[in-house]
N, C-alpha and C positions, 0 to 999 in steps of 0.2 A: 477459419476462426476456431480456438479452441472453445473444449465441451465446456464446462462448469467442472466438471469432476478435475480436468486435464488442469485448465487456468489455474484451482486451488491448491493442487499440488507441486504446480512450478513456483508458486508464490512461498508456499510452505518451502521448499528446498531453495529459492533465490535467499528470504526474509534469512533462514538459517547461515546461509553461505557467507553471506552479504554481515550478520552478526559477527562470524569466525573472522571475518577480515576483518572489522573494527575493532574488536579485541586484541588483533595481531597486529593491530599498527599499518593494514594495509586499504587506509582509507580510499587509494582509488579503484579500491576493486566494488566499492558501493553503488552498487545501479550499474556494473555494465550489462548487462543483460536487461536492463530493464524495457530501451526501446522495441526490442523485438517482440520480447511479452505484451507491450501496450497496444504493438499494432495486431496482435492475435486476439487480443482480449475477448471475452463476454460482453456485448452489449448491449443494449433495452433495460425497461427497468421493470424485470422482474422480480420479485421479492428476495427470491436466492440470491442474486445477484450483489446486493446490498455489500454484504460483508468484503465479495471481492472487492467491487469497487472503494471500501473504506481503506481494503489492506495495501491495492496500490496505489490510492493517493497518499497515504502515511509512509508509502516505499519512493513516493515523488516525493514527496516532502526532507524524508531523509538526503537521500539526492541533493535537493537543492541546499538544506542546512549544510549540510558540506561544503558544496559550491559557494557557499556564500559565508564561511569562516565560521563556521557556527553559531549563529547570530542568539542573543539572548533572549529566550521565551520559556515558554511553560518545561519542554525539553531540556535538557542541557547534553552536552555531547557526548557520556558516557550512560546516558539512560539509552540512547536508541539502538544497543545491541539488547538488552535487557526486553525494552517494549517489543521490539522485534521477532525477538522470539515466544515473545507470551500470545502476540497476534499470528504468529505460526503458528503454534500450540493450537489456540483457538477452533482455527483453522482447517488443521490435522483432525480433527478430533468433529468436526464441522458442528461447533457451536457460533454465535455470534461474538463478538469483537468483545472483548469487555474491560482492556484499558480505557478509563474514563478518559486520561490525557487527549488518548487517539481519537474516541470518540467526539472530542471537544473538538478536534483541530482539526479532522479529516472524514469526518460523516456528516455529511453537506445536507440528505436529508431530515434529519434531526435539528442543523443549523445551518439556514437556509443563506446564512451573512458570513458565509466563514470568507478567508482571502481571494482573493482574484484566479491565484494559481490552481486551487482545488475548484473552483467553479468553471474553467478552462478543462482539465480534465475528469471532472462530470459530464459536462455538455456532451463531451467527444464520444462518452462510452456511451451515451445516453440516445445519440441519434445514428450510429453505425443500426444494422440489421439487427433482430434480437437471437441470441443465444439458442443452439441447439442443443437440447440434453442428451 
């Protein structure tokens, strides 16, 4: 399992990576890396924890808006290099999350009703073993 320090940093350079490809027209290079980061992840819910977990269900999220033709919502398909990288930034910099957008759509503790798909991997990060620093 990665540290906290490890997990933010791979986030921070996937989020960034993952940005340069949507920019470039190379939308399937979005989330491949993502399964192997989720099964390394940070898990318990510790308070640090928070922000990773919001940045990769907003990096699941991205993923599946993809996958699923960019369906019309609060995002549209050329905000999530933009968003992407300000929750990198964040990140980098290890402040909290502070697109509202994200916040609204993928910080499950704040909104306990958000979709099925981000309460699916909440649960997962939330009952593996908890994070070693």
């Amino acid at each position: 399992m990665l540290t906290y320090v490890a997990a933010r940093d791979l986030l921070v350079a996937h989020l960034r990576a993952d940005a340069r490809a949507h920019r470039a027209g190379q939308l399937d290079e979005i989330g491949r890396r993502f399964d192997r980061v989720e099964h390394q992840f940070p898990t318990g819910t510790a308070p640090e924890l928070a922000k990773l977990h919001i940045a990769l269900a907003f990096w699941d999220g991205w993923i599946d808006a993809r996958n699923n033709g960019w369906p019309r919502g609060p995002i549209a398909p050329d905000d999530w290099p933009e968003l992407a990288e300000r929750v990198a930034s964040d990140l980098a910099a290890d402040l909290d999350i502070s697109p509202v957008v994200v916040l609204a759509r993928f910080d499950l503790v704040a909104h306990p009703n958000l979709n099925e798909r981000v309460q699916t991997l909440a649960r997962r990060l939330r009952h593996r073993d908890p994070v070693e620093r």
